[in-house]
C-alpha positions as a Python dict, from the first residue, in 0.01 Angstrom:
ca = {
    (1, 'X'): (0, 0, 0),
    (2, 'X'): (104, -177, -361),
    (3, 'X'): (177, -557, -429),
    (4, 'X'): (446, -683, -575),
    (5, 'X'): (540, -1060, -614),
    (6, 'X'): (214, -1148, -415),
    (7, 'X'): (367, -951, -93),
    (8, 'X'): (205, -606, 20),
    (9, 'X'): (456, -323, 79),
    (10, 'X'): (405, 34, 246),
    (11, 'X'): (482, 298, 2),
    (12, 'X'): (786, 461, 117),
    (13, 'X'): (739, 866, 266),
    (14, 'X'): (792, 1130, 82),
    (15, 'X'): (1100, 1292, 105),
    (16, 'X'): (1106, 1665, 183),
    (17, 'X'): (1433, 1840, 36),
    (18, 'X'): (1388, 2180, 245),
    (19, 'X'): (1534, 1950, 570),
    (20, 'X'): (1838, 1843, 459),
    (21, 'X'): (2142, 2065, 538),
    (22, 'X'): (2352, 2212, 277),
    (23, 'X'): (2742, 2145, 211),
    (24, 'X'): (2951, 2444, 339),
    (25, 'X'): (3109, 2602, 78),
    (26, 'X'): (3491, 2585, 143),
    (27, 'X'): (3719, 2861, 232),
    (28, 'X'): (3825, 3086, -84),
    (29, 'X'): (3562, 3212, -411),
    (30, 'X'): (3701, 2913, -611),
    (31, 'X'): (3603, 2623, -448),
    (32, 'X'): (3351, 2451, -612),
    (33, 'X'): (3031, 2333, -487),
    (34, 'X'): (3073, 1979, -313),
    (35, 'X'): (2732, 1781, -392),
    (36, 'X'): (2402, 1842, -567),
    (37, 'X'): (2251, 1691, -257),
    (38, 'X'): (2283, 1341, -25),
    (39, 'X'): (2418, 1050, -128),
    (40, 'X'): (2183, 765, -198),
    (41, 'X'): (2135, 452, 10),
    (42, 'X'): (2410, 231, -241),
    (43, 'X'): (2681, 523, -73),
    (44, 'X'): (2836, 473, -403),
    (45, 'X'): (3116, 756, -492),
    (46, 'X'): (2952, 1005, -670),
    (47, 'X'): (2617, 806, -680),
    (48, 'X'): (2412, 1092, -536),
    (49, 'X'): (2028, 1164, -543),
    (50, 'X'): (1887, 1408, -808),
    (51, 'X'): (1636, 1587, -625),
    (52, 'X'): (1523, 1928, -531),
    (53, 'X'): (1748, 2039, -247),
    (54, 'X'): (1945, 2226, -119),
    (55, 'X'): (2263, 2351, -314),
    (56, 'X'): (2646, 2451, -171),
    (57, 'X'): (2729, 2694, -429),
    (58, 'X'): (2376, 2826, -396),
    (59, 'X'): (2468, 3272, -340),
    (60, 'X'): (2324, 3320, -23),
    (61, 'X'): (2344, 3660, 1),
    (62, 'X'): (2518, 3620, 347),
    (63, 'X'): (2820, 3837, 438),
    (64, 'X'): (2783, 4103, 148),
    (65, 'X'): (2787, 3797, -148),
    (66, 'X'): (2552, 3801, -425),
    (67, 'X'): (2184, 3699, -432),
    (68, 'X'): (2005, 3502, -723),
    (69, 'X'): (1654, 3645, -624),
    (70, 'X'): (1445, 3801, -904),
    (71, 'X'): (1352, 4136, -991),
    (72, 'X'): (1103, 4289, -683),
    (73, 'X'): (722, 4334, -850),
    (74, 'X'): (726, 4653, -625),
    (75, 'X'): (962, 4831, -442),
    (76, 'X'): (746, 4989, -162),
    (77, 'X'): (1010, 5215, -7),
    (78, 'X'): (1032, 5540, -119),
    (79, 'X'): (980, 5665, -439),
    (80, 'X'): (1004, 5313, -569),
    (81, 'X'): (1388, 5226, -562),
    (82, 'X'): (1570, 5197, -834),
    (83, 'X'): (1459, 4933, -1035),
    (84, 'X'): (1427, 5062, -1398),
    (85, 'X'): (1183, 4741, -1518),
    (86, 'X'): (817, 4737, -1693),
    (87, 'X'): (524, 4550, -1512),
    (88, 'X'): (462, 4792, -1205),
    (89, 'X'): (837, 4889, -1111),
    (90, 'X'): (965, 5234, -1201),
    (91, 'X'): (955, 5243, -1576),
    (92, 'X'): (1253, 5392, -1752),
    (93, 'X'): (1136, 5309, -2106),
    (94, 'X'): (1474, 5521, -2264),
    (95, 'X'): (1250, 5771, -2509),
    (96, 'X'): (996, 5489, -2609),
    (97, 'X'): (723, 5719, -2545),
    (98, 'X'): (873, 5963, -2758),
    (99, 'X'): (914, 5724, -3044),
    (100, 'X'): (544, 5612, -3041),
    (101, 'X'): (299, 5832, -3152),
    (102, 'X'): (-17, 5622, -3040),
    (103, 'X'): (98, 5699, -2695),
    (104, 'X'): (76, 6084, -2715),
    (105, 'X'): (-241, 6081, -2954),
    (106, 'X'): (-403, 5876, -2707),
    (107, 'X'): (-315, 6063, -2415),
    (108, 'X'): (-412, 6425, -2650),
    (109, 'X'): (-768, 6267, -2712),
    (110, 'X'): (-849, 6201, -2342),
    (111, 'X'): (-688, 6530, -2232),
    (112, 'X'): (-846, 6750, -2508),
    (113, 'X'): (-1191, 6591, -2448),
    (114, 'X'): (-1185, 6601, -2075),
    (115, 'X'): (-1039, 6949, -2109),
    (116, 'X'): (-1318, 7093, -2272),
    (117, 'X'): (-1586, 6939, -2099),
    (118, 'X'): (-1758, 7237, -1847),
    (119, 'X'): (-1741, 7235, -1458),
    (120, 'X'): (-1950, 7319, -1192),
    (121, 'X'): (-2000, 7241, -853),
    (122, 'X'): (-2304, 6998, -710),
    (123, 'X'): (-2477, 7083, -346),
    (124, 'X'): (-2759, 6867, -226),
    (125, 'X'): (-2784, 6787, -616),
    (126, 'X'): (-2792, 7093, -711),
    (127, 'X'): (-2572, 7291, -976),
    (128, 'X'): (-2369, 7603, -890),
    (129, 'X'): (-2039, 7794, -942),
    (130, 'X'): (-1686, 7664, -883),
    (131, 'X'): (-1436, 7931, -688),
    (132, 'X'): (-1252, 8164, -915),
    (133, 'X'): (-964, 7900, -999),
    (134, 'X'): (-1231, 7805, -1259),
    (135, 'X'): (-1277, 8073, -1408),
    (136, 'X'): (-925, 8258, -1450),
    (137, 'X'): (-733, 7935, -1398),
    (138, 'X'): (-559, 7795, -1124),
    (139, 'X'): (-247, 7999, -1171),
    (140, 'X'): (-246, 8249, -1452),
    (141, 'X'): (100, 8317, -1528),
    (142, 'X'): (129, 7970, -1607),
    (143, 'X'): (-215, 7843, -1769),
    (144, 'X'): (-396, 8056, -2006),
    (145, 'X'): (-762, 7921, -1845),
    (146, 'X'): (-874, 7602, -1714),
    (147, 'X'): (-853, 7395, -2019),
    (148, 'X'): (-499, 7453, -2039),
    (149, 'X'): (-437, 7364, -1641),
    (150, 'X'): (-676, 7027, -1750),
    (151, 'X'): (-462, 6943, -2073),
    (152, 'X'): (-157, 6924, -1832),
    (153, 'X'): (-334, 6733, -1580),
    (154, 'X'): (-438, 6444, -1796),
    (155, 'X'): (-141, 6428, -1975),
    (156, 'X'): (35, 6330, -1598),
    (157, 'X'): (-268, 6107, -1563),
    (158, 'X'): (-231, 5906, -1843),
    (159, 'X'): (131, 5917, -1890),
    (160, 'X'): (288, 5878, -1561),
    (161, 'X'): (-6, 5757, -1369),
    (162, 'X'): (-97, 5979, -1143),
    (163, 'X'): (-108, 6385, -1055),
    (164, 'X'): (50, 6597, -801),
    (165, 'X'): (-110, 6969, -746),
    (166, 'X'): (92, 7165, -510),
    (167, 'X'): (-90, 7477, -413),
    (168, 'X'): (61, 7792, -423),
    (169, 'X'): (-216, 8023, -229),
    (170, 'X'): (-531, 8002, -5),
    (171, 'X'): (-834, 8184, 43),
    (172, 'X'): (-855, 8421, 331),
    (173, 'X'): (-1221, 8373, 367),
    (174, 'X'): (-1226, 7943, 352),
    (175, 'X'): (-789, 7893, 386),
    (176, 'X'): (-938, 7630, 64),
    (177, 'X'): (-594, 7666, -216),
    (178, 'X'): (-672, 7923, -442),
    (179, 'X'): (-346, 7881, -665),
    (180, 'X'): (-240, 7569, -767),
    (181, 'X'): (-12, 7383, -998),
    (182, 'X'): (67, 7023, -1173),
    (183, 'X'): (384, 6932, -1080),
    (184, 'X'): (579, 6686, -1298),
    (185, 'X'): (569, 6275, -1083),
    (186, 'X'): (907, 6230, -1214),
    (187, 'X'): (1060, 6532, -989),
    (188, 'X'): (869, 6467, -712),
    (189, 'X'): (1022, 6190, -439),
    (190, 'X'): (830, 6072, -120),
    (191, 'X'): (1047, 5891, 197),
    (192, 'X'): (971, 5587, 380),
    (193, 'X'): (775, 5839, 620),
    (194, 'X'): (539, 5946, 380),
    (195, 'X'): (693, 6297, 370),
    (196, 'X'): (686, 6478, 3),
    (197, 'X'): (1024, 6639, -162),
    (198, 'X'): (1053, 6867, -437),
    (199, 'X'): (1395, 6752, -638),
    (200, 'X'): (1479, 6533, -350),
    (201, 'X'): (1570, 6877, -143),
    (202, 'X'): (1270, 7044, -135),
    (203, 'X'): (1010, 6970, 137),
    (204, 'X'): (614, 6985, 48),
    (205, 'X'): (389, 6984, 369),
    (206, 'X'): (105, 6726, 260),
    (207, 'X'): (-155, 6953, 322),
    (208, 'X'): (-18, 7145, 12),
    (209, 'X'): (-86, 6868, -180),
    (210, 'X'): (-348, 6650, -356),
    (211, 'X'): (-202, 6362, -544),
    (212, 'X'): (-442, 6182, -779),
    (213, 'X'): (-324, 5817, -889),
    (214, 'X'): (-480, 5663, -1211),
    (215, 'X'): (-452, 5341, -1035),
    (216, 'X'): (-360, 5237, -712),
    (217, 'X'): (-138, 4892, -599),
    (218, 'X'): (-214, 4765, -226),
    (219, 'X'): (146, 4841, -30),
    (220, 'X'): (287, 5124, -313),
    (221, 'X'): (219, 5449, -237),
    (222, 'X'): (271, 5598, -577),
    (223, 'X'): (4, 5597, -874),
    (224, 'X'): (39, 5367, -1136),
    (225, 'X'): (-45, 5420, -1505),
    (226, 'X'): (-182, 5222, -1806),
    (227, 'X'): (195, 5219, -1984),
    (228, 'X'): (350, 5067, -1753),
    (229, 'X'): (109, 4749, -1781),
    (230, 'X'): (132, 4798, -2197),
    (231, 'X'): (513, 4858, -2158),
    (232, 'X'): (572, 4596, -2355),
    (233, 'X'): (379, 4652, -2640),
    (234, 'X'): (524, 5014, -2627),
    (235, 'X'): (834, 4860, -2665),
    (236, 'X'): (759, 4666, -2955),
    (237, 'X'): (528, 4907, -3099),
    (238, 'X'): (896, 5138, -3102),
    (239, 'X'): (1069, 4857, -3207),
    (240, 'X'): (865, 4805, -3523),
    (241, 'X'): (826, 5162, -3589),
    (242, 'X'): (1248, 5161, -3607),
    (243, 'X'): (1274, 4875, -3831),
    (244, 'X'): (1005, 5014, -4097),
    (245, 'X'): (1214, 5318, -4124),
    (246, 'X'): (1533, 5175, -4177),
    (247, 'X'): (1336, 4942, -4463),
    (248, 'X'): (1208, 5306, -4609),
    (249, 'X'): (1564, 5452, -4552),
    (250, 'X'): (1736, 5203, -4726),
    (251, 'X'): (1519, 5013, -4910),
    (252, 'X'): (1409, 4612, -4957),
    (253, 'X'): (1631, 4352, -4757),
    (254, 'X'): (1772, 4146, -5070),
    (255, 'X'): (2113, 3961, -5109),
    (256, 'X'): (2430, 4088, -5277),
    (257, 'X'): (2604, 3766, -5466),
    (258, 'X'): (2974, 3820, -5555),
    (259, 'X'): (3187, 3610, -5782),
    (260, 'X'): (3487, 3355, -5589),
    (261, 'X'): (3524, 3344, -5208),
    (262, 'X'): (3501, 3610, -4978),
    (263, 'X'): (3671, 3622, -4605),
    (264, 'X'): (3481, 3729, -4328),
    (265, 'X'): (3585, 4126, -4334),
    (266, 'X'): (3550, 4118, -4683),
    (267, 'X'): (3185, 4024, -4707),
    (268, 'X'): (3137, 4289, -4387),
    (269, 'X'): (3311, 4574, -4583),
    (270, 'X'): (3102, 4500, -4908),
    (271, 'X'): (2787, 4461, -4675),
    (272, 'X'): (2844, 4797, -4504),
    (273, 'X'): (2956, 4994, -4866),
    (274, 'X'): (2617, 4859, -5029),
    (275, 'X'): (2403, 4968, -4702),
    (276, 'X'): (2579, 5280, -4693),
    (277, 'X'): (2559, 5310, -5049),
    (278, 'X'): (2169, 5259, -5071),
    (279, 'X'): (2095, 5472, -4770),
    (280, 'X'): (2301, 5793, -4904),
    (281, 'X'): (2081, 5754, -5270),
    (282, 'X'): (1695, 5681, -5193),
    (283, 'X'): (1461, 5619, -5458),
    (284, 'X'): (1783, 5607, -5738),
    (285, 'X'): (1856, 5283, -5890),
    (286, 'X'): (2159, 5049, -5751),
    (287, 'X'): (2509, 4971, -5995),
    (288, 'X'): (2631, 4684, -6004),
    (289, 'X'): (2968, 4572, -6148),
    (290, 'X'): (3226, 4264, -6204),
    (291, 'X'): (3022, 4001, -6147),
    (292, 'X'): (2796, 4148, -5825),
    (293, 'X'): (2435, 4053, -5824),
    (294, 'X'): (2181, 4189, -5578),
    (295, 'X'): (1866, 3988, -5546),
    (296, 'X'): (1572, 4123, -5335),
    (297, 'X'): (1364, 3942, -5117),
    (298, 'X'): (1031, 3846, -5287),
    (299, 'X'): (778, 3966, -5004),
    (300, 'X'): (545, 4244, -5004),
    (301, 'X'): (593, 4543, -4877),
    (302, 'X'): (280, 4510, -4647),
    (303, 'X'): (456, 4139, -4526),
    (304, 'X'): (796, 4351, -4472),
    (305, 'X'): (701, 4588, -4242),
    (306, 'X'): (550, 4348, -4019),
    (307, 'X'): (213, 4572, -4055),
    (308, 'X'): (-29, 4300, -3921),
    (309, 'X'): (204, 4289, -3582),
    (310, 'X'): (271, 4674, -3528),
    (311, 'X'): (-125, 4738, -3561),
    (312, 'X'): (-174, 4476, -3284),
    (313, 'X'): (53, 4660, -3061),
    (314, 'X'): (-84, 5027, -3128),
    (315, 'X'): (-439, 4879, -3074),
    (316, 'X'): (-301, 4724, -2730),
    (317, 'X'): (-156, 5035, -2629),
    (318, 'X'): (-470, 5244, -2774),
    (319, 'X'): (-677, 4958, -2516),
    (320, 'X'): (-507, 5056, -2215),
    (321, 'X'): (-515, 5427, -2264),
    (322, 'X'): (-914, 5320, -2260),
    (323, 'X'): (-910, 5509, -2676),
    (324, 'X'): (-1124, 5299, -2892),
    (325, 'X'): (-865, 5241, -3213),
    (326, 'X'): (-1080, 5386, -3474),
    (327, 'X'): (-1043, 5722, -3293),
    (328, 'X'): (-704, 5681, -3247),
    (329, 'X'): (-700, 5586, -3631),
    (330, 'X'): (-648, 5287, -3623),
    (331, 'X'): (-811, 4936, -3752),
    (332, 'X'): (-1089, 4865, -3581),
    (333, 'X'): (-1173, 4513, -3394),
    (334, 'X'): (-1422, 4308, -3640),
    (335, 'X'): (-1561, 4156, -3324),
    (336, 'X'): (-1696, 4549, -3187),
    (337, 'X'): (-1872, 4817, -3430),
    (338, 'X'): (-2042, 5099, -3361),
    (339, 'X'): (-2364, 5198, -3546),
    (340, 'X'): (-2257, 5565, -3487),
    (341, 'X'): (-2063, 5780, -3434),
    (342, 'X'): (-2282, 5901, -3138),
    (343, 'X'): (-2242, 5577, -2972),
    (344, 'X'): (-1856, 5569, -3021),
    (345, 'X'): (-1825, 5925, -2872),
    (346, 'X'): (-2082, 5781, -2569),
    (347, 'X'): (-1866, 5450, -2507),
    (348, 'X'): (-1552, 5659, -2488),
    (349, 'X'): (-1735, 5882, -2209),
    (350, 'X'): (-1873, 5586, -2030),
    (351, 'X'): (-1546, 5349, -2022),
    (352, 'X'): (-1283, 5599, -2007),
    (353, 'X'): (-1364, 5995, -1975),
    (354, 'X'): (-1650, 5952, -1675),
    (355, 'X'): (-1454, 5751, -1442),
    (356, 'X'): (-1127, 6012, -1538),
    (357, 'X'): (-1335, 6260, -1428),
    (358, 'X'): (-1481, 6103, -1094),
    (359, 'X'): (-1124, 6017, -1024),
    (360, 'X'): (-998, 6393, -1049),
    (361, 'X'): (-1300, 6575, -953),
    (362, 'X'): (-1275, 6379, -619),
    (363, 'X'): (-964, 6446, -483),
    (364, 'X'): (-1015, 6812, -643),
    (365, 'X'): (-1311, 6844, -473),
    (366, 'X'): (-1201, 6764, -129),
    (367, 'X'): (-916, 6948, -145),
    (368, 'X'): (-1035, 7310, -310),
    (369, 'X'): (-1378, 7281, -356),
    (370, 'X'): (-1647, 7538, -250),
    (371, 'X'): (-1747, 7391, 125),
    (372, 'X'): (-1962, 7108, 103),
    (373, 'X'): (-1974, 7104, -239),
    (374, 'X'): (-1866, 6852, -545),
    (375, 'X'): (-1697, 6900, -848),
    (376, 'X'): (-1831, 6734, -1148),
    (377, 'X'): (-1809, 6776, -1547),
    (378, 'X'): (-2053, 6797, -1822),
    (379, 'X'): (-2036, 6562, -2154),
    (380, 'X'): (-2335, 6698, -2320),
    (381, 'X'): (-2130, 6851, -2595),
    (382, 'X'): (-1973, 6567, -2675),
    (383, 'X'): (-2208, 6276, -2633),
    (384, 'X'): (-2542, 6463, -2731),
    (385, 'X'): (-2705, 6360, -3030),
    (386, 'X'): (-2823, 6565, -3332),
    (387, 'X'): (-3082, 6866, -3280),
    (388, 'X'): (-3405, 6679, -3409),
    (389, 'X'): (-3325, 6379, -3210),
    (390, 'X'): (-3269, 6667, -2851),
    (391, 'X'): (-3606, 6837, -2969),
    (392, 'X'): (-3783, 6541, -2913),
    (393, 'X'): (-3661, 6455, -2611),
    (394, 'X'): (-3719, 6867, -2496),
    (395, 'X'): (-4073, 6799, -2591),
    (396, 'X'): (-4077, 6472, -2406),
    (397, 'X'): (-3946, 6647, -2098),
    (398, 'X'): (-4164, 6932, -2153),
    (399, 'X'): (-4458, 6705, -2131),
    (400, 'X'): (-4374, 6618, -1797),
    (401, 'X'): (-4586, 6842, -1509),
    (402, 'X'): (-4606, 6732, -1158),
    (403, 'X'): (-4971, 6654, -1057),
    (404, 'X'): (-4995, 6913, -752),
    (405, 'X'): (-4834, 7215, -871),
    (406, 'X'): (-4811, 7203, -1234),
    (407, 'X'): (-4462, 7249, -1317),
    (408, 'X'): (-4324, 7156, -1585),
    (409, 'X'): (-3994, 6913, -1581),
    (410, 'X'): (-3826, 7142, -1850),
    (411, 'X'): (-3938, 7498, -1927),
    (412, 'X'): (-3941, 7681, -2268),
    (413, 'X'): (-3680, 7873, -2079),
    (414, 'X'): (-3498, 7615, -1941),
    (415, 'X'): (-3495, 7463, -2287),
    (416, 'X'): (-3348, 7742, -2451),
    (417, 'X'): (-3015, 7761, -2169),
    (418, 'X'): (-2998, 7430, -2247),
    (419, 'X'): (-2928, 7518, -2603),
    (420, 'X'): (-2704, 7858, -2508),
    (421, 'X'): (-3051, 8020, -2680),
    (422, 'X'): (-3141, 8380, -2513),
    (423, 'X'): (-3414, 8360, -2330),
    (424, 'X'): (-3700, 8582, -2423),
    (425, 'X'): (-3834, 8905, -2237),
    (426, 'X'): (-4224, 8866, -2182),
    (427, 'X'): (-4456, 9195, -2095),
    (428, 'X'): (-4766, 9177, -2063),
    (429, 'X'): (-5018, 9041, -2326),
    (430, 'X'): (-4686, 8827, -2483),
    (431, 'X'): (-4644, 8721, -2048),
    (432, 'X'): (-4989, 8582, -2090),
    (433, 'X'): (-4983, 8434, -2405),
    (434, 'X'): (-4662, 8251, -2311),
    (435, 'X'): (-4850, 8062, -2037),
    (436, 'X'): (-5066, 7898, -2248),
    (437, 'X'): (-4828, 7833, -2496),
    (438, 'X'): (-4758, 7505, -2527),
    (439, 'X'): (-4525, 7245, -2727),
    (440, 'X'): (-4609, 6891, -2641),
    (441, 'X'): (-4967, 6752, -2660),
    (442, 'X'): (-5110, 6847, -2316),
    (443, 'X'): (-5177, 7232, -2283),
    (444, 'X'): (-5018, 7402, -1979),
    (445, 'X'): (-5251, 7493, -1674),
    (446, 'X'): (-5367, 7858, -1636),
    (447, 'X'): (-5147, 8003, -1319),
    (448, 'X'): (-4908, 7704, -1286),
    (449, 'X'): (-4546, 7809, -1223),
    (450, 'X'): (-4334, 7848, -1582),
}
């Protein structure tokens, strides 16, 4: 209720737009819409409400016309359709990756780290051998050993967001694949049935294969990756990359001042001739006759090439390929520093390399793993510190006996493997003397286990 004059009135109801009933459009393409929605209460001609409603010429979509609904986030039949945007559609980025080398260096970090990183298999938590796909590769005439067949993997990971293996062989013993390959995502199409294709012609039986997504969106049954959420900052990122060249290529923007009037193809010829000009004699100095005066623009180089805003977009790409920038060489982030370079290399295992690994070992594992087993990979060599500080903690861990039976959490033995050190033979007297022998503070017990 609101007064006005002294006299309480009822606020009038709202007026919903979705229930009124558009004009039919006329017969014929050309005939133009009638209304922009009903007339008001005066029934004045052309005195009509502005509102949201409903709209005549609105493209329905009906009978075959056109539609004025956006871009689909996701297509979710198929392969993904064919729309060729960014965000989480099929990504058709036209050589951008190509044209970026932040992309590829990233993607080469993760991949050479990951690579090299040992395997083995886990079993009640304990350590053991993987099958022989380990050791001589998954398919030899195509990957010289397992670091090779890794490099390929995460380079499909990171890049395209997600990895196909299609196995090749089985194991008479188990029927687990024994030979196995990466396909490439892009060549590889799956149907509204969830049946797998090979060049669209093709057909792979699923139990062939093990697909591994880098990340997964409810309803799409592909993987997507970390580019196609940066896609725009690739873009840019190539963008900038092409417009500092043609700076080096032809030198300082400046303006070319000519004597009288020019007409319009004219100035574009003399434009062209100077560009053309420049470009064909880098780093020689420009002639100018009759009356022409070229004036460069007074900014610095650093200010030309738009430095500050092609660093932000390496360092966003560099973020979502889950590189910290300074090893991708890049400025580093005043608000995050490292105090080592121990505890950059650990970060980089922690936020990107260990759940990489967890993510392929997973499906690996269930899909050609020893039975009952789990694959898993080993960072030491990459996150562990420097030999005093791994003596100390050898001698900490040495220290450590269990109160019934003696034994020792880390043997002298057990140290050395852990250092690739050859274990010493013990005879006799040297046998003996080796049990007492001791390098923490408490002395080992006569008889207990080594």
């Amino acid at each position: 209720m609101f007064r006005r004059g002294g006299k309480a009135r009822a606020l009038p109801e709202p007026h919903d737009p979705r229930a009124d009933i558009p004009n039919d459009n006329g017969p014929g393409p050309n005939t133009p819409p009638q209304t922009v929605g009903p007339t008001s209460s005066t029934n004045a001609p052309g005195n009509f409400v502005m509102g949201a409603s409903a709209w005549s010429g609105w493209p329905s979509g009906e009978a075959g016309g056109p539609t004025w609904s956006t871009p689909p986030l996701e297509d979710f039949s198929g392969s993904g359709g064919q729309y060729s945007g960014f965000g989480y559609g099929r990504m058709s980025p036209g050589g951008y990756l190509k044209r970026v080398s932040t992309v590829m260096t990233c993607a080469d970090l993760n991949g050479r780290q990951l690579s090299s990183f040992p395997a083995y298999s886990v079993k009640n938590r304990q350590p053991g051998d993987l099958p022989s796909w380990y050791v001589n590769g998954p398919e030899p005439s195509l990957y010289a050993d397992w670091s090779a067949f890794m490099k390929a993997v995460c380079n499909s990971y990171w890049l395209a967001g997600e990895v196909v293996l299609w196995c090749l062989d089985r194991f008479r013993s188990n029927s687990y694949p024994a030979r196995f390959v990466a396909l490439n995502p892009a060549k590889v199409t799956q149907d509204e049935d969830g049946e797998w294709y090979l060049n669209e012609d093709v057909h792979l039986p699923a139990a062939d294969l093990c697909h591994i997504p880098y990340q997964m969106v409810p309803g799409r049954r592909r993987g997507v990756g970390p580019l196609q959420w940066a896609a725009s900052a690739v873009v840019d990122a190539a963008t900038l990359d092409l417009y500092a060249s043609k700076i080096a290529r032809t030198g300082v923007w400046g303006v070319v001042k000519v004597p009288g009037e020019l007409d319009s193809t004219q100035a574009d010829d003399l434009k062209w001739q100077w560009a053309a000009a420049r470009e064909s004699s880098i780093g020689l100095p420009a002639v100018v006759s009759g009356g022409v005066e070229y004036e460069t623009v007074t900014m610095s180089p650093k200010d030309l090439a738009l430095l500050d805003l092609k660093w932000f977009d390496h360092q966003m790409i560099a973020a979502a390929m889950g590189v910290p920038a300074v090893l991708a060489n890049l400025p580093q982030s005043a608000g995050l520093t490292y105090q080592s370079t121990l505890m950059l290399m650990d970060f980089h295992w922690r936020a990107t390399l260990r759940p990489a690994s967890q993510s392929i070992a997973g499906p690996l594992s269930r899909w050609s793993p020893p039975p009952g087993k789990y694959m898993e990979h080993n960072p030491d060599r990459y996150t562990h510190p420097e030999l005093e500080a791994r003596a100390r903690a050898y001698q900490t861990m040495f220290s450590i006996q269990d109160p019934l039976t003696g034994a020792r959490a880390m043997s002298v033995d057990e140290i050395r493997l852990a250092e690739r050190f050859p274990t010493a033979a013990r005879t006799g007297a040297v046998a003996e003397a080796a049990e007492g022998t001791t390098i923490g503070p408490e002395p080992i017990p006569q008889g207990a286990p080594a």
